[in-house]
Structure formats: structure tokens, C-alpha cells
ZADO-1210 file (C-alpha; in nm, 4 decimals, padded with zeros to 6 digits):
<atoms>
<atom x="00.3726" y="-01.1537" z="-03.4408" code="UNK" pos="1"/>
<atom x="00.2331" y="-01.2239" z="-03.0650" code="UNK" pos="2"/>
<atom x="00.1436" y="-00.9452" z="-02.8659" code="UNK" pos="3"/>
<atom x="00.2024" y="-00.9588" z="-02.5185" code="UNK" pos="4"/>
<atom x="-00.0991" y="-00.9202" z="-02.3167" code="UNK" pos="5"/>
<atom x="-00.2259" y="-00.6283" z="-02.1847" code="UNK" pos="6"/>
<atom x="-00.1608" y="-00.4522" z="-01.8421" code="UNK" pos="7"/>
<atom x="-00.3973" y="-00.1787" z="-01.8443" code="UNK" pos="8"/>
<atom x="-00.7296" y="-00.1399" z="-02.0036" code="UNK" pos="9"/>
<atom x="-00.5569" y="00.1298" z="-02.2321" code="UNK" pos="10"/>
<atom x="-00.3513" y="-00.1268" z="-02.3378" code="UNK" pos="11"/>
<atom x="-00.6032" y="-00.2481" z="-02.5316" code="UNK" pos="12"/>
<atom x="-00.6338" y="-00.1432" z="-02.9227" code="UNK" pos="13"/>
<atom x="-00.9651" y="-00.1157" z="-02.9300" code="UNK" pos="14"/>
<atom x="-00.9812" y="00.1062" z="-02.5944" code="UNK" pos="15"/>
<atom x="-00.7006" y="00.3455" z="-02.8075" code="UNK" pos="16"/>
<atom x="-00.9316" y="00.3668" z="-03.0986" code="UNK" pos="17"/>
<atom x="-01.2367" y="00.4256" z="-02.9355" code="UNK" pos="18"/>
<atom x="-01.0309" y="00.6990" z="-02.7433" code="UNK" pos="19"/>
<atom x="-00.9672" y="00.8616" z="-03.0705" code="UNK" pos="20"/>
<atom x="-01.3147" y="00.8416" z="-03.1447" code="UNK" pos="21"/>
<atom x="-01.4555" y="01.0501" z="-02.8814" code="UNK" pos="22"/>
<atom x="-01.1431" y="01.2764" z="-02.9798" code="UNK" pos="23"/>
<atom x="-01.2779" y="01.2748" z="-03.3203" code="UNK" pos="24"/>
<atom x="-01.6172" y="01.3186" z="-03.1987" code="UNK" pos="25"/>
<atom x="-01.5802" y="01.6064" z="-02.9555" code="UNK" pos="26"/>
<atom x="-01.3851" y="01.8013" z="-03.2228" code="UNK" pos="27"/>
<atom x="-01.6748" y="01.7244" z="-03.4798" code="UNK" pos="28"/>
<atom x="-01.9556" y="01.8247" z="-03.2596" code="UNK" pos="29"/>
<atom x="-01.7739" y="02.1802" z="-03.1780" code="UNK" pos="30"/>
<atom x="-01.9029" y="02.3108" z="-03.5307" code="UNK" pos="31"/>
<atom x="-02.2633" y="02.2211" z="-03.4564" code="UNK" pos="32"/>
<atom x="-02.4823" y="02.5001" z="-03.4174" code="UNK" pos="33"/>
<atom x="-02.4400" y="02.6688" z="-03.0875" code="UNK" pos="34"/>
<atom x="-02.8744" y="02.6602" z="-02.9931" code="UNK" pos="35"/>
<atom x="-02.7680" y="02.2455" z="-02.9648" code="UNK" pos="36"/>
<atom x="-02.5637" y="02.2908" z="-02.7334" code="UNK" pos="37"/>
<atom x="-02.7476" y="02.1357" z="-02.4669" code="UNK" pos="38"/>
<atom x="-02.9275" y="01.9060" z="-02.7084" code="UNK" pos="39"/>
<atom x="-02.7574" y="01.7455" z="-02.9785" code="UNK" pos="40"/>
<atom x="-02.4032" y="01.8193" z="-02.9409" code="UNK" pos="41"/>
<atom x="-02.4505" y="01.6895" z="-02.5321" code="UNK" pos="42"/>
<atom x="-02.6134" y="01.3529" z="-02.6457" code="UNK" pos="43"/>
<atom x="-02.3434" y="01.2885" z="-02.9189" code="UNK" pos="44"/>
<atom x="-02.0844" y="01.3603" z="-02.6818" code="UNK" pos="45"/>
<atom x="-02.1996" y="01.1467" z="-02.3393" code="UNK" pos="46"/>
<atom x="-02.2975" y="00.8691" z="-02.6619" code="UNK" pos="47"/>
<atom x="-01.9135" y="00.8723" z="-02.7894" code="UNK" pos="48"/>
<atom x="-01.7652" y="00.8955" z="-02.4111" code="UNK" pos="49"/>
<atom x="-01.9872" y="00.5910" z="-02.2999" code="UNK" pos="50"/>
<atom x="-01.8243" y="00.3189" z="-02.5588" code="UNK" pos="51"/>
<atom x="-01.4518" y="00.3880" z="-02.3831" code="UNK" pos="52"/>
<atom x="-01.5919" y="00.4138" z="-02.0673" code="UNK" pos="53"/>
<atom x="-01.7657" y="00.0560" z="-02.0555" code="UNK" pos="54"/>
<atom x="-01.4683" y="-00.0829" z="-02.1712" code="UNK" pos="55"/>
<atom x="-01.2989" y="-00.1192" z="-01.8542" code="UNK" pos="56"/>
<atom x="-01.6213" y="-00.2544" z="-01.6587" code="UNK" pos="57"/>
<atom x="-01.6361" y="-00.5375" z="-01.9727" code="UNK" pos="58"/>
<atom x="-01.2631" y="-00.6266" z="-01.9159" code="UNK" pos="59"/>
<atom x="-01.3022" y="-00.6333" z="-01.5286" code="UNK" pos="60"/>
<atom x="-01.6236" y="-00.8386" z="-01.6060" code="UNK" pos="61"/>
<atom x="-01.3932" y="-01.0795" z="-01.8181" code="UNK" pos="62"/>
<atom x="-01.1492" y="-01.1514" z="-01.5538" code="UNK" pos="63"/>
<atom x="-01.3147" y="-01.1971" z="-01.3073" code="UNK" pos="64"/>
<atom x="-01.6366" y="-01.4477" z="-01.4335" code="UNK" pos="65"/>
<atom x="-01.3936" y="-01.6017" z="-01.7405" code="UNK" pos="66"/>
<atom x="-01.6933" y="-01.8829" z="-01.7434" code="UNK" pos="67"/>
<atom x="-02.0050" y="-01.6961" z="-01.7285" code="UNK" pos="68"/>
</atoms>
């Protein structure tokens, strides 16, 4: 089965999953203790949000230097 090609970064599968990662993740990380709030929990969170977030800027990346 082809898939037709993708319009908008969220589009892309691996954008969706990734999206339901940090979901995951943020809903995971509420049940950490409350005194890593501003230590653990923060760095897992800004970790998860980062992969979805560079997606875009990699796709952008792709289009416009296909060669590079």
C-alpha cells in the first residue's frame, strides 16, 4: 500500500509517535517525587519535548539541501 506523501511535519508517523511519547512521558514523570521537580522531572521532560521538536528543523533541512 503507497502512502501519499506528507503535507505537514505531523503528517509524518514518526512525528505522531514521538508526540505520544512526550504524552507518555509527561504523564510518567507526574508521579516522580515532588523535591525533583525542578531537577529530574524538568530534564526528562525538555529531553522527551526536544526529539518532536527537531523533527521539523530535520524535514525543513531535507527539503531544502536534498544533496548535502
Amino acid at each position: 500500500m503507497k502512502r501519499e506523501p506528507a503535507k505537514h511535519f505531523q503528517d509524518l508517523i514518526v512525528w505522531q509517535k514521538t508526540h505520544q511519547f512526550v504524552l507518555s512521558s509527561h504523564h510518567l514523570s507526574g508521579s516522580f517525587p515532588s523535591d525533583e521537580t525542578y531537577g529530574l522531572t524538568s530534564q526528562f521532560r525538555r529531553a522527551a519535548i526536544s526529539i518532536p521538536a527537531n523533527i521539523p528543523i530535520l524535514l525543513l533541512f531535507w527539503i531544502l539541501a536534498p544533496d548535502f
